[in-house]
MARSE-705274 format. One record per residue (C-alpha): x, z, y negated; residue number from 0; residue in three letters. Coordinates in nm, 2 decimals, always signed. Each point is the difference from the previous one (the first is absolute). Layout:
N
     xx     zz     yy num residuo
      X      Z      Y NUM     ALA
...
This chain:
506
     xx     zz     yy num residuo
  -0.18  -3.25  +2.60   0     UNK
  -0.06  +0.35  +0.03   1     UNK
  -0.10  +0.26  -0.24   2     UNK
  +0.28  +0.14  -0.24   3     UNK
  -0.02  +0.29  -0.17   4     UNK
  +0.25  +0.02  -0.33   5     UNK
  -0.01  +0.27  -0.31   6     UNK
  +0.14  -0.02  -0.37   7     UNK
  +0.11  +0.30  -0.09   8     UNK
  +0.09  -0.02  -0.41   9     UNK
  +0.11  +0.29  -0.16  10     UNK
  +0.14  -0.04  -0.40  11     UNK
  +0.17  +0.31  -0.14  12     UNK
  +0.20  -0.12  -0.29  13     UNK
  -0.15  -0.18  -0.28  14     UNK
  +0.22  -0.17  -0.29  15     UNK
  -0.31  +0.10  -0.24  16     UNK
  +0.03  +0.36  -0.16  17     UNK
  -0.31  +0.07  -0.06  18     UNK
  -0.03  -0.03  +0.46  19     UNK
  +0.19  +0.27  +0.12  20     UNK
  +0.24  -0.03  +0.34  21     UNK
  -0.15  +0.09  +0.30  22     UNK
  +0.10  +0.22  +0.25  23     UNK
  -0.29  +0.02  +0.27  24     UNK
  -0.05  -0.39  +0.07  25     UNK
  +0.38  -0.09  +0.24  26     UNK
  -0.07  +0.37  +0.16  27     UNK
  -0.34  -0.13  +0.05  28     UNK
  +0.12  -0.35  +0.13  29     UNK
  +0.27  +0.12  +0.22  30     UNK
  -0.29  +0.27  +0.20  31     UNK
  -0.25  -0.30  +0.02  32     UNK
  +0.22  -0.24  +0.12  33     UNK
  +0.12  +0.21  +0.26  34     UNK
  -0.34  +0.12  +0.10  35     UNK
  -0.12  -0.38  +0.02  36     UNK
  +0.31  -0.15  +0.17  37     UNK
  +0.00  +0.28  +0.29  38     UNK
  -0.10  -0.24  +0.31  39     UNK
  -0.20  +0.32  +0.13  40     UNK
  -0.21  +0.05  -0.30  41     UNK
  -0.08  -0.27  -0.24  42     UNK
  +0.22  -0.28  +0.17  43     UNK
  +0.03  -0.22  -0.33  44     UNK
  +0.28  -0.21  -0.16  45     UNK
  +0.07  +0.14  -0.29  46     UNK
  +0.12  -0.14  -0.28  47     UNK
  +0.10  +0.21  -0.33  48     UNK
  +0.06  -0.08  -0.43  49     UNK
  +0.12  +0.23  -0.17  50     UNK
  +0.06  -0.02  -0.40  51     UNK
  -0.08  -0.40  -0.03  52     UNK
  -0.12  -0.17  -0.30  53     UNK
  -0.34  -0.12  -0.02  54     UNK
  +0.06  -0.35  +0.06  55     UNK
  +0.18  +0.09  +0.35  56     UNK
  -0.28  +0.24  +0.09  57     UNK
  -0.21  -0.29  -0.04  58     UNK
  +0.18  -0.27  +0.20  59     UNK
  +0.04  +0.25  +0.31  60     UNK
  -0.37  +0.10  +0.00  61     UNK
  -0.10  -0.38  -0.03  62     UNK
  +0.23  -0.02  +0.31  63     UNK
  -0.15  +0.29  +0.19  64     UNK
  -0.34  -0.15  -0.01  65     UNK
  +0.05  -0.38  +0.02  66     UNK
  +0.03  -0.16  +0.36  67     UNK
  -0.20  +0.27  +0.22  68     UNK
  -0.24  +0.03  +0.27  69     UNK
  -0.35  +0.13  -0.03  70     UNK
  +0.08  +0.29  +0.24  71     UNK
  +0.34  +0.10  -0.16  72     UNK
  +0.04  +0.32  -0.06  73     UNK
  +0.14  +0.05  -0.42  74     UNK
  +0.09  +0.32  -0.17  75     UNK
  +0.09  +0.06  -0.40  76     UNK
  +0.10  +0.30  -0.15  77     UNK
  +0.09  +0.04  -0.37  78     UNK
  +0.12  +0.29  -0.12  79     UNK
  +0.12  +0.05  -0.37  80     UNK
  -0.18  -0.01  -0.33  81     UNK
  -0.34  -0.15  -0.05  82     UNK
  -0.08  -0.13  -0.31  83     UNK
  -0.34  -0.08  -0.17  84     UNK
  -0.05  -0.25  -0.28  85     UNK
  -0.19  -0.10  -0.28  86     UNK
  -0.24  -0.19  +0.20  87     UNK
  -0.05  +0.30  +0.25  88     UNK
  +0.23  -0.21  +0.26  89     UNK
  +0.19  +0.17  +0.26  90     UNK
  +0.41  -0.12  -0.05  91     UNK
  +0.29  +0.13  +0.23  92     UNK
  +0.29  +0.05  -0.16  93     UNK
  +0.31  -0.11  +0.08  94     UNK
  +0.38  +0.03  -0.14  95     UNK
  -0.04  -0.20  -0.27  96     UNK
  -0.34  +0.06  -0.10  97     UNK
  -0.05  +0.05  -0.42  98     UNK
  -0.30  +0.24  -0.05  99     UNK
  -0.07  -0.27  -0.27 100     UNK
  +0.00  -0.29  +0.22 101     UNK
  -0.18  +0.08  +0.30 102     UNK
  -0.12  -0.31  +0.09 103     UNK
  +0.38  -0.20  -0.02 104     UNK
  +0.16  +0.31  +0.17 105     UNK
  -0.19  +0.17  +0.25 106     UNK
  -0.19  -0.10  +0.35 107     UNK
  -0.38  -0.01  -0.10 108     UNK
  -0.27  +0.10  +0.25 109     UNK
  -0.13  -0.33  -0.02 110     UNK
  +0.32  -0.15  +0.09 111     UNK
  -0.03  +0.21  +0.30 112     UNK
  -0.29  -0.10  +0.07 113     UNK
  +0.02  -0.35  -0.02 114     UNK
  +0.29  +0.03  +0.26 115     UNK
  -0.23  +0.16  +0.25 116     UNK
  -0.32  -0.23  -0.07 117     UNK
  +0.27  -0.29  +0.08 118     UNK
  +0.11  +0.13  +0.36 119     UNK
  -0.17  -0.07  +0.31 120     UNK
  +0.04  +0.36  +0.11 121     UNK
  -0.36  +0.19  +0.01 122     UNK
  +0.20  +0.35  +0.10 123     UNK
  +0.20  +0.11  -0.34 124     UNK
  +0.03  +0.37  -0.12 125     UNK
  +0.13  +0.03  -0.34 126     UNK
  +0.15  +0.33  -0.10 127     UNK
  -0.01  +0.11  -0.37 128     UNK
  +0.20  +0.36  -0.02 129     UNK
  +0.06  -0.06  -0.41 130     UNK
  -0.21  +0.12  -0.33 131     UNK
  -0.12  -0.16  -0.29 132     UNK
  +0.21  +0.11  -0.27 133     UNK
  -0.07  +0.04  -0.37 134     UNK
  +0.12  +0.15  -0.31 135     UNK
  -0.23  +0.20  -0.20 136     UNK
  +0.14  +0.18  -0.36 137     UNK
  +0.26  +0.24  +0.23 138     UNK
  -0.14  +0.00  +0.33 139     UNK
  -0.21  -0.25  +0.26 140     UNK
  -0.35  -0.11  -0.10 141     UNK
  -0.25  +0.04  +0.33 142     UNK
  -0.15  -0.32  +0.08 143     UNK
  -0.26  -0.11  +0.25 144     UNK
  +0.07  +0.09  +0.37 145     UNK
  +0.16  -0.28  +0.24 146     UNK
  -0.38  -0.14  +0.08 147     UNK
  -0.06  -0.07  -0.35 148     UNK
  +0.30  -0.20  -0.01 149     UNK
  -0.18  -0.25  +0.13 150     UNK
  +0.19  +0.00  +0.36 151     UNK
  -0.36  -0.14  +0.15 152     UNK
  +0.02  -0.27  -0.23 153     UNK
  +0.42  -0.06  -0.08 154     UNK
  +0.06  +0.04  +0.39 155     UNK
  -0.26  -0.07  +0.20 156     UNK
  -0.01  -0.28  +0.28 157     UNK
  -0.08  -0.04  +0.37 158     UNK
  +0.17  +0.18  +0.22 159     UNK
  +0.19  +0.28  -0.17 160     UNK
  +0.03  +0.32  -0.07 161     UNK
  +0.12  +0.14  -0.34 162     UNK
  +0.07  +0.44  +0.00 163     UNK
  +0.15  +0.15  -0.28 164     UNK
  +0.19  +0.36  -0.08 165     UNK
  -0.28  +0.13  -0.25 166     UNK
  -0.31  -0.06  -0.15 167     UNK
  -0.01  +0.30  -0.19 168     UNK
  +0.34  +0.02  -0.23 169     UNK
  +0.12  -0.39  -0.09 170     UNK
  +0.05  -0.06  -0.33 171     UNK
  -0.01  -0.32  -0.26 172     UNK
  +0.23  -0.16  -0.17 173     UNK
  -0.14  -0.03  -0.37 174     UNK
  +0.30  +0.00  -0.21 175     UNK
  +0.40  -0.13  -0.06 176     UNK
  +0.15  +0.31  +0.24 177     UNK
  -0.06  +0.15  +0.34 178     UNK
  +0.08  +0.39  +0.02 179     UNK
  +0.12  +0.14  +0.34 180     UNK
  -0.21  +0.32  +0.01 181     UNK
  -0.09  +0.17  +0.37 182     UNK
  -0.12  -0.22  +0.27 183     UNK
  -0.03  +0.02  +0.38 184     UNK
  -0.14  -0.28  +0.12 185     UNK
  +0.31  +0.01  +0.26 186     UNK
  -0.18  +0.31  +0.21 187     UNK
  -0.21  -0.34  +0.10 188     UNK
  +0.28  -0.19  +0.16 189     UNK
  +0.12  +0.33  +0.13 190     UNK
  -0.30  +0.15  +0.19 191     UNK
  -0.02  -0.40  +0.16 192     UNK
  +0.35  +0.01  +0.11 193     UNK
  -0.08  +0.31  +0.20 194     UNK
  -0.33  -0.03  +0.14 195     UNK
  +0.16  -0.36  +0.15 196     UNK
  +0.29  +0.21  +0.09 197     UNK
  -0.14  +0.29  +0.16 198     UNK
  -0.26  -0.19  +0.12 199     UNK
  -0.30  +0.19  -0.21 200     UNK
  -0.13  -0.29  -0.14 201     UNK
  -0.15  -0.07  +0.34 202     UNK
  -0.33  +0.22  -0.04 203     UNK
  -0.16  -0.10  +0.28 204     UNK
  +0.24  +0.05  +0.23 205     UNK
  +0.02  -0.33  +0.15 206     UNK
  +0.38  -0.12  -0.07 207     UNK
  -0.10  -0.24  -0.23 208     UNK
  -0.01  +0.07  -0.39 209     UNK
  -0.27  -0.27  -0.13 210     UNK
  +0.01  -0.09  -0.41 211     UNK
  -0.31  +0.26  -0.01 212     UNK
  +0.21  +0.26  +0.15 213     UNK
  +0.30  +0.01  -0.21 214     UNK
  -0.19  -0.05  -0.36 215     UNK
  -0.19  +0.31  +0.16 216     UNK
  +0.31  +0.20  +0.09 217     UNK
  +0.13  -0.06  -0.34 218     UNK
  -0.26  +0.06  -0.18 219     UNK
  -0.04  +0.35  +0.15 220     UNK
  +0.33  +0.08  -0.03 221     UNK
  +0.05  -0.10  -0.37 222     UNK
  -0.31  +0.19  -0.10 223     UNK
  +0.08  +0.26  +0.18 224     UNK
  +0.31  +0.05  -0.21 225     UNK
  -0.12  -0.09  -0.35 226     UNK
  -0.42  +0.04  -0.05 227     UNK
  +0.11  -0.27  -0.31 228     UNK
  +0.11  -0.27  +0.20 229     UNK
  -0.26  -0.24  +0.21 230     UNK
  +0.15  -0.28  +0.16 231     UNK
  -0.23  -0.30  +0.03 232     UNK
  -0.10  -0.30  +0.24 233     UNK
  -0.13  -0.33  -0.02 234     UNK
  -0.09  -0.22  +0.30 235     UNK
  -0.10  -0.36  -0.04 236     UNK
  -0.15  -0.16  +0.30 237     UNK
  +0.27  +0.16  +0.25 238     UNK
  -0.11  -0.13  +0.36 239     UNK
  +0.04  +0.28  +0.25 240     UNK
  +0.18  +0.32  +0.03 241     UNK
  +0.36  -0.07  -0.14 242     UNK
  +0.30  +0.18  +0.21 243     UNK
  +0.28  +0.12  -0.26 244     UNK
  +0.21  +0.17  +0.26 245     UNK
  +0.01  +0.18  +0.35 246     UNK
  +0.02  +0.34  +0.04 247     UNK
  +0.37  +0.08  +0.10 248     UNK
  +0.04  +0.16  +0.37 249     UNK
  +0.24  +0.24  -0.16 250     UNK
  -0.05  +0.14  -0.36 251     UNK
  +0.29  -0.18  -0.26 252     UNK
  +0.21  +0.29  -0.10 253     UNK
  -0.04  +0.01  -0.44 254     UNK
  +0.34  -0.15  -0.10 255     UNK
  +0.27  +0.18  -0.21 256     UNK
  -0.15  +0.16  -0.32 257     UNK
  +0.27  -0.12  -0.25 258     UNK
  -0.08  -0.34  -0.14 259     UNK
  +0.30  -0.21  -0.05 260     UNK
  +0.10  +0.00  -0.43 261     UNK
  -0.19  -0.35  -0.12 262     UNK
  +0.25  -0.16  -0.22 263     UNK
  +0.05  +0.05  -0.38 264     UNK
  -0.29  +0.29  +0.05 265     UNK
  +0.08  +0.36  -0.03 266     UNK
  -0.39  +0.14  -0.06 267     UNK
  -0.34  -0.19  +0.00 268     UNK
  -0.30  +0.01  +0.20 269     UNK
  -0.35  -0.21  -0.08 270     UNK
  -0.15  +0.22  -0.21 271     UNK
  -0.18  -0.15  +0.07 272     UNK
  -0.37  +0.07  -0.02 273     UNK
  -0.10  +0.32  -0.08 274     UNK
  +0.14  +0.24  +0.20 275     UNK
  +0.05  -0.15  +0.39 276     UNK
  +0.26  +0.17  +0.26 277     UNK
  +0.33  -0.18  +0.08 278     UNK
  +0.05  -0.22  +0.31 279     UNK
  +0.01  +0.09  +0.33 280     UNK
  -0.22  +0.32  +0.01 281     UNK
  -0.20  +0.06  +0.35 282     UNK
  -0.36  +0.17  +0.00 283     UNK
  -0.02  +0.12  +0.32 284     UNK
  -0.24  +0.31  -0.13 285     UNK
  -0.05  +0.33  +0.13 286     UNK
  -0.34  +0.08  +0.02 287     UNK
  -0.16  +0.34  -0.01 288     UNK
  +0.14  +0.21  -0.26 289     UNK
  -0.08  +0.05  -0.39 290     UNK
  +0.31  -0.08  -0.11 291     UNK
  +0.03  -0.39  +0.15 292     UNK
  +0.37  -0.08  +0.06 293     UNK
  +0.15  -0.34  +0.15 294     UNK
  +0.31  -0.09  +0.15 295     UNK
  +0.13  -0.30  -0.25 296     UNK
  +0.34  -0.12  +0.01 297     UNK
  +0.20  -0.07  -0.35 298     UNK
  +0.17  -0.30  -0.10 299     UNK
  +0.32  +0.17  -0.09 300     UNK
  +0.12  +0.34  +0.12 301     UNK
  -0.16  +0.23  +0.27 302     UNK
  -0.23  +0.22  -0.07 303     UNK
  +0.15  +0.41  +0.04 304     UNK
  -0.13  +0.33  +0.07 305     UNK
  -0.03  +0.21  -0.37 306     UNK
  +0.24  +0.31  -0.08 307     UNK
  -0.11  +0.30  +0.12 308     UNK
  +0.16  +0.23  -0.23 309     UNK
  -0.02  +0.09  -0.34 310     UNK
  +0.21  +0.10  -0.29 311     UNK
  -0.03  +0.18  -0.30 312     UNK
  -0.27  -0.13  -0.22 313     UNK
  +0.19  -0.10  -0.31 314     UNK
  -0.29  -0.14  -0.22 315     UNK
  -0.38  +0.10  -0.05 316     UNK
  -0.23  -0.09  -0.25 317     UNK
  -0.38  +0.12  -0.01 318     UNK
  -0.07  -0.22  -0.32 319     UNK
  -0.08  +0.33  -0.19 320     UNK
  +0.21  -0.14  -0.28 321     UNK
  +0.17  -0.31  -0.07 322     UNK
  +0.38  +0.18  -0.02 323     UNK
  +0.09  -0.26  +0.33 324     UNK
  -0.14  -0.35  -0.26 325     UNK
  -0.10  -0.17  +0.24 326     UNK
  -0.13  -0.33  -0.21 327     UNK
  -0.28  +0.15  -0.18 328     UNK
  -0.19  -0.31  -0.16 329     UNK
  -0.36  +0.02  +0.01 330     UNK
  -0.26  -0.20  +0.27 331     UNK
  +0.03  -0.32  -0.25 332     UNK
  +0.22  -0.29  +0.10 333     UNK
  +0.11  -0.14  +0.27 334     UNK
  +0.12  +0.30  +0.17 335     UNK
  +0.02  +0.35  -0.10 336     UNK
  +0.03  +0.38  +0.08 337     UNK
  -0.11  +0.30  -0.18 338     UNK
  -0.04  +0.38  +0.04 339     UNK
  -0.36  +0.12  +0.10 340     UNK
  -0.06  +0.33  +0.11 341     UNK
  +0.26  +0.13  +0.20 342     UNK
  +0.06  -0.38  +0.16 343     UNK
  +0.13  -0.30  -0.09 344     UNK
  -0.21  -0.30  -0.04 345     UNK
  +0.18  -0.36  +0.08 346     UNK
  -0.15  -0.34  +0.00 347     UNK
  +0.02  -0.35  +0.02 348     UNK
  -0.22  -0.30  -0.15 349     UNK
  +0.22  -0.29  +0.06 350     UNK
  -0.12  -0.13  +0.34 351     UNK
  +0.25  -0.10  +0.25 352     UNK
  +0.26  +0.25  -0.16 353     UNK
  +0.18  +0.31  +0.10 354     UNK
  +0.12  +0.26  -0.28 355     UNK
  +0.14  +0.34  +0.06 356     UNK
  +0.09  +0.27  -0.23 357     UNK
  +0.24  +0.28  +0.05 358     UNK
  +0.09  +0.28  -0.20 359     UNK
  +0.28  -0.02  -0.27 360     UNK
  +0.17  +0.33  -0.07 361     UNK
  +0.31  -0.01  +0.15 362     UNK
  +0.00  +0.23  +0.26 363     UNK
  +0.08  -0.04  +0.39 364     UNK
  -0.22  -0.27  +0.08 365     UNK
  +0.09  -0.20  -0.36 366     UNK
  +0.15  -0.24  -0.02 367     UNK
  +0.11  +0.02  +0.33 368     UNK
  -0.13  +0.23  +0.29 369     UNK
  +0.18  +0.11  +0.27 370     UNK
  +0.02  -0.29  +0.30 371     UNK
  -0.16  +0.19  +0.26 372     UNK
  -0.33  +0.18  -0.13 373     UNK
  -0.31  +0.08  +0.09 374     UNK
  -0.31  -0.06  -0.28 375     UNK
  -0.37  +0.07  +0.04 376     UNK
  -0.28  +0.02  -0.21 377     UNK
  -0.40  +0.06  +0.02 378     UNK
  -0.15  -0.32  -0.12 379     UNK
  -0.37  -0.17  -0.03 380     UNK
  -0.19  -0.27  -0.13 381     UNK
  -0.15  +0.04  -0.41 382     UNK
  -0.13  -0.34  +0.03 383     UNK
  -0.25  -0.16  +0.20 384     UNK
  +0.23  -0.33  +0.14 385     UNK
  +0.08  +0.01  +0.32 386     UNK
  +0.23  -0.31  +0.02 387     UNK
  +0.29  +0.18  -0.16 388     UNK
  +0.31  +0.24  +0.16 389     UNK
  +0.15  +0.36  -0.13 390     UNK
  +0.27  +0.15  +0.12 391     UNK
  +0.38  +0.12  -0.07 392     UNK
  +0.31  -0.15  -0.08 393     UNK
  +0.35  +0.11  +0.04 394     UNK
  +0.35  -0.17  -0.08 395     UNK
  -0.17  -0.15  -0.33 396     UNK
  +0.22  -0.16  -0.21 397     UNK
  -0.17  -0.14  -0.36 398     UNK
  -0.28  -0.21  +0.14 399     UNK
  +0.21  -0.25  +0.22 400     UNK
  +0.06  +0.21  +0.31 401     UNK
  -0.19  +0.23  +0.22 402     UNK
  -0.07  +0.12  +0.30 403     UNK
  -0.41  +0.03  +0.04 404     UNK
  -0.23  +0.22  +0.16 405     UNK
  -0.38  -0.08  -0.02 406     UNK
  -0.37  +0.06  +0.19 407     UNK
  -0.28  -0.22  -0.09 408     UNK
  -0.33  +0.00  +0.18 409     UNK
  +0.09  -0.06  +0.37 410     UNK
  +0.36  -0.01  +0.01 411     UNK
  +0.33  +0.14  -0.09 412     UNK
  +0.33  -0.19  -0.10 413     UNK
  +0.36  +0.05  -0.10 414     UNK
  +0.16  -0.30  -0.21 415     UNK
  +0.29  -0.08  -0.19 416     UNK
  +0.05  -0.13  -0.34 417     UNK
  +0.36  -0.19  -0.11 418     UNK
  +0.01  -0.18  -0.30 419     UNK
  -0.37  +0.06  -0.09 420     UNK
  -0.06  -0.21  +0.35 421     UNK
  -0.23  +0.18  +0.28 422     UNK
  +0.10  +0.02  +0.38 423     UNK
  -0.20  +0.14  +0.23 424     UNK
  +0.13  +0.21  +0.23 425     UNK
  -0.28  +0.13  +0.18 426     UNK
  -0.37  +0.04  +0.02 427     UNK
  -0.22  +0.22  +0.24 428     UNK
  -0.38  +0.08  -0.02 429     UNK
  -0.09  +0.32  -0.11 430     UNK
  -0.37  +0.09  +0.09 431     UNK
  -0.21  +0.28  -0.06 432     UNK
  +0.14  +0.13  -0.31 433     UNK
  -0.18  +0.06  -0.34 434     UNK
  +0.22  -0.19  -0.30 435     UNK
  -0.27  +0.12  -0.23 436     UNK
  -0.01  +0.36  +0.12 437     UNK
  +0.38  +0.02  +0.00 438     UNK
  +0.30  +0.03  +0.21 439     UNK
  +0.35  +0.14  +0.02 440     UNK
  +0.26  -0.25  +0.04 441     UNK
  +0.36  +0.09  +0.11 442     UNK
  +0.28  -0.24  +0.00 443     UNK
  +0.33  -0.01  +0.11 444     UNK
  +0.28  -0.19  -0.07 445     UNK
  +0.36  +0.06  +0.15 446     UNK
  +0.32  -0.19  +0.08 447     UNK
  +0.19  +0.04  +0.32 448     UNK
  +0.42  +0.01  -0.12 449     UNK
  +0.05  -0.16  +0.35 450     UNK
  -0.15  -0.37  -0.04 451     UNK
  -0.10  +0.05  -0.36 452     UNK
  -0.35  -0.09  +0.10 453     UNK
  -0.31  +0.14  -0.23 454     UNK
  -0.24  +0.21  +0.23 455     UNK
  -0.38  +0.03  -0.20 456     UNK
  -0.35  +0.16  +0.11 457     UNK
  -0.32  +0.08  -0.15 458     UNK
  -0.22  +0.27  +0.10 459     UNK
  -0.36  +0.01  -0.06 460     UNK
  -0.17  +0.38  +0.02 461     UNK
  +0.34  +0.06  +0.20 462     UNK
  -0.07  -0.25  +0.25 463     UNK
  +0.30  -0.27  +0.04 464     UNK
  -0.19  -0.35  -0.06 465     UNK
  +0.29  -0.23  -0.04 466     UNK
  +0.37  +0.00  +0.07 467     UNK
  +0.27  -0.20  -0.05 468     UNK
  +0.40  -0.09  -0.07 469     UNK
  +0.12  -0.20  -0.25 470     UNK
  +0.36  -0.22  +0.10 471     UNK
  -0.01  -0.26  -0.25 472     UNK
  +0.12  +0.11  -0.30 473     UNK
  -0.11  +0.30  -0.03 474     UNK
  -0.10  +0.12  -0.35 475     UNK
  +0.27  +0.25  -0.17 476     UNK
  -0.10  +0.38  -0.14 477     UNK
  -0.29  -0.03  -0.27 478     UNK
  -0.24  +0.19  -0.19 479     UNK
  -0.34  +0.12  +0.19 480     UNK
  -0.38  -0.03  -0.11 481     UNK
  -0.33  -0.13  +0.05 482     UNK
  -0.14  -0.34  +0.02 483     UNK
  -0.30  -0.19  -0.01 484     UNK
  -0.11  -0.40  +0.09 485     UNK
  -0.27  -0.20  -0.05 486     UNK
  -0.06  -0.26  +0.25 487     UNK
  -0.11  -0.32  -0.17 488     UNK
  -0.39  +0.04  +0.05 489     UNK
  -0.01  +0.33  -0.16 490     UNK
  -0.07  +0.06  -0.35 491     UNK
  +0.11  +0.35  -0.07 492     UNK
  +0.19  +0.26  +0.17 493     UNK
  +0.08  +0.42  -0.09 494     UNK
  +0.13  +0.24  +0.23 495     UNK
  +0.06  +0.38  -0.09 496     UNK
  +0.26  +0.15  +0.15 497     UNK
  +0.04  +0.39  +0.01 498     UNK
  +0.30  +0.25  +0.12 499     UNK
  +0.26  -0.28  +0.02 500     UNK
  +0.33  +0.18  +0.18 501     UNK
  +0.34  -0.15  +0.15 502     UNK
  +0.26  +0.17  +0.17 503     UNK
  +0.29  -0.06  +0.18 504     UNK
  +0.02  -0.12  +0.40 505     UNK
């Protein structure tokens, strides 16, 4: 019998628990995978795909995957969706049914997983874990240990597989009776491996062949090269030989259509998932040889644009002279907080794995409700010495449920989206050879085109364009405008000052 070579892709969005928030990243992430694998150019699998299954179904298919297999046969898992950690430090998957109180009855644990691939004959089996390790602590996530002290040498270990994981750097632990969806990319590593197998980058040594080696290495460049906080990790156990993933295709695959098809019952949600990852299917093909490090990376939803070129009249400024504009004015105490220093405002954040803005509350143009096509900027730095956090702008605020978010941290630049207090991603790209400490001037825009009713955004940093992009689902109505602040979940404390904030019209 020859050699087969068969991939479970599982992807679980919607949970019935409350305290798991829906998913949007893990079908998008299925439906690019799957593709990628299935092509009979490039990774030449049968491909089989769950979505949204209880635990005990998860269960019975992998069981199935593993059981009657050859030695040489060639078996692929990847799980994308939440991660869960629990009292005992074990590694559970969850599932659609899965209580946060009853882990073990509800969810797939590593060690079920593990079992399943112990018990096959197969010595050739990559497991893919694209999921965090979530946890509640007081309002936000509690930082746990990093995916190698989960014990993954010890809960997954066995002959003849490899186990590579989204991050090593930002999973969190599940230590309490709720899980809170705060900011989490973990999908930029599902989407920088769909397109190094579909460009064909993955093959780094040129030889048409992308080995197990290969890809982990293409992914791991790419993912760090567009979040310095995310470090995805490998684990090999007694792999014999150079294994081939995929060929390199004769003929580039062209990226498919940006928009994502509307997951059922879900209107906003993405993994946020650990600390602060980019969305699915980004690319990091970089451009090398400039200060300012830019990358072509493709969103999961909308296309990216060009930013206005013309301005307005400016029909707000503040220099923080006096406190006439109130923006929240509550002392460094708490769990976030602004206050008046100086000339500049001081903002920050100590609840790690949370994003807070502030905006200023006199009713004028911008409050409650700015104009929809504006133009904001602001000269912003670091007060505090963590470096795992984001500053930025915000415009089209509305209370603290919905924003759209502009924000630098060290080594890269993104624009997301908040709905109902739930993060999406829109797009991330590396930002090199800028000084957060120092200080920059950030200018974002934010305009709707009356034709398709689509949301066109861009951040400037030191008037350099950095990232781009259109948002067509659901775009976010008219809101108030401000400044922001997050903490990823490793960080401890986070202050940015901001000085000359200024909006006007596009």
């Amino acid at each position: 019998m020859s050699a087969r070579r068969e991939a479970l892709i599982i992807a679980i969005d919607e949970y019935a628990d409350p305290g798991l928030r829906r998913l949007r990243a893990p079908a998008h992430d299925a439906d690019e995978l799957g593709a990628v694998l299935a092509d009979p150019e490039i990774g030449g699998f049968t491909v089989r795909r769950l979505r949204n299954a209880p635990a005990h179904e998860i269960s019975e298919v992998l069981e199935e995957f593993f059981a009657d297999r050859t030695s040489d046969d060639v078996l692929l898992v990847h799980f994308s969706g939440h991660g869960l950690k629990g009292a005992d430090g074990a590694l559970h998957l969850a599932a659609t049914n899965t209580k946060l109180n009853r882990l073990a009855a509800t969810s797939v644990a590593a060690e079920f997983v593990n079992r399943q691939m112990t018990a096959s004959r197969s010595r050739r089996i990559v497991l893919l874990l694209d999921c965090c390790y979530a946890g509640a602590f007081a309002r936000g996530l509690l930082p746990r240990a990093g995916a190698a002290d989960l014990g993954i040498e010890e809960q997954l270990a066995g002959r003849g597989r490899a186990v590579i994981t989204a991050s090593s750097a930002v999973q969190f632990a599940f230590e309490g009776d709720a899980a809170t969806t705060v900011r989490r990319r973990p999908s930029v590593f599902t989407g920088v491996l769909v397109q190094g197998l579909r460009s064909g980058d993955a093959d780094r040594d040129g030889d048409g062949i992308v080995t197990l080696d290969e890809m982990y290495d293409h992914v791991y460049a790419g993912v760090r090269a567009v979040t310095p906080h995310q470090t995805p990790g490998k684990w090999v156990f007694d792999m014999q030989g150079s294994l081939p993933i995929a060929r390199r295709p004769a003929t580039p695959r062209p990226a498919p259509s940006a928009r994502v098809r509307p997951l059922s019952r879900v209107t906003a949600a993405v993994r946020r998932s650990p600390g602060r990852a980019v969305a699915a299917g980004l690319a990091c093909a970089l451009a090398a040889g400039t200060p300012l490090l830019l990358t072509e990376i493709r969103p999961t939803r909308g296309t990216p644009v060009d930013a206005a070129a013309t301005t307005g009249r400016t029909i707000f400024r503040d220099d923080f002279t006096s406190r006439a504009n109130r923006w929240p004015h509550t002392g460094a105490a708490g769990p976030h907080g602004g206050y008046y220093v100086n000339g500049a405002y001081r903002y920050g954040s100590r609840t790690p794995g949370q994003t807070w803005w502030a905006v200023p509350s006199t009713p004028s143009e911008v409050y409650p409700t700015a104009p929809a096509n504006l133009r904001m900027s602001v000269a912003a730095r670091w007060t505090s010495p963590d470096d795992a956090a984001w500053f930025g702008l915000v415009c089209r605020a509305n209370g603290d449920e919905d924003a759209y978010i502009f924000t630098v941290a060290e080594g890269v630049a993104h624009i997301a989206k908040m709905k109902n207090r739930i993060f999406d991603e829109l797009r991330g790209e590396p930002l090199r050879g800028v000084d957060l400490h120092a200080g920059v001037t950030l200018t974002a825009d934010c305009a709707t085109t009356d034709a398709d009713h689509t949301t066109q955004l861009s951040l400037a940093v030191d008037g350099k364009t950095v990232v781009q992009y259109r948002d067509t689902a659901e775009p976010l109505p008219p809101g108030a405008v401000g400044v922001t602040v997050e903490m990823s979940p490793q960080a401890t404390d986070a202050e940015a000052e901001f000085t000359g904030f200024a909006t006007s019209r596009l």
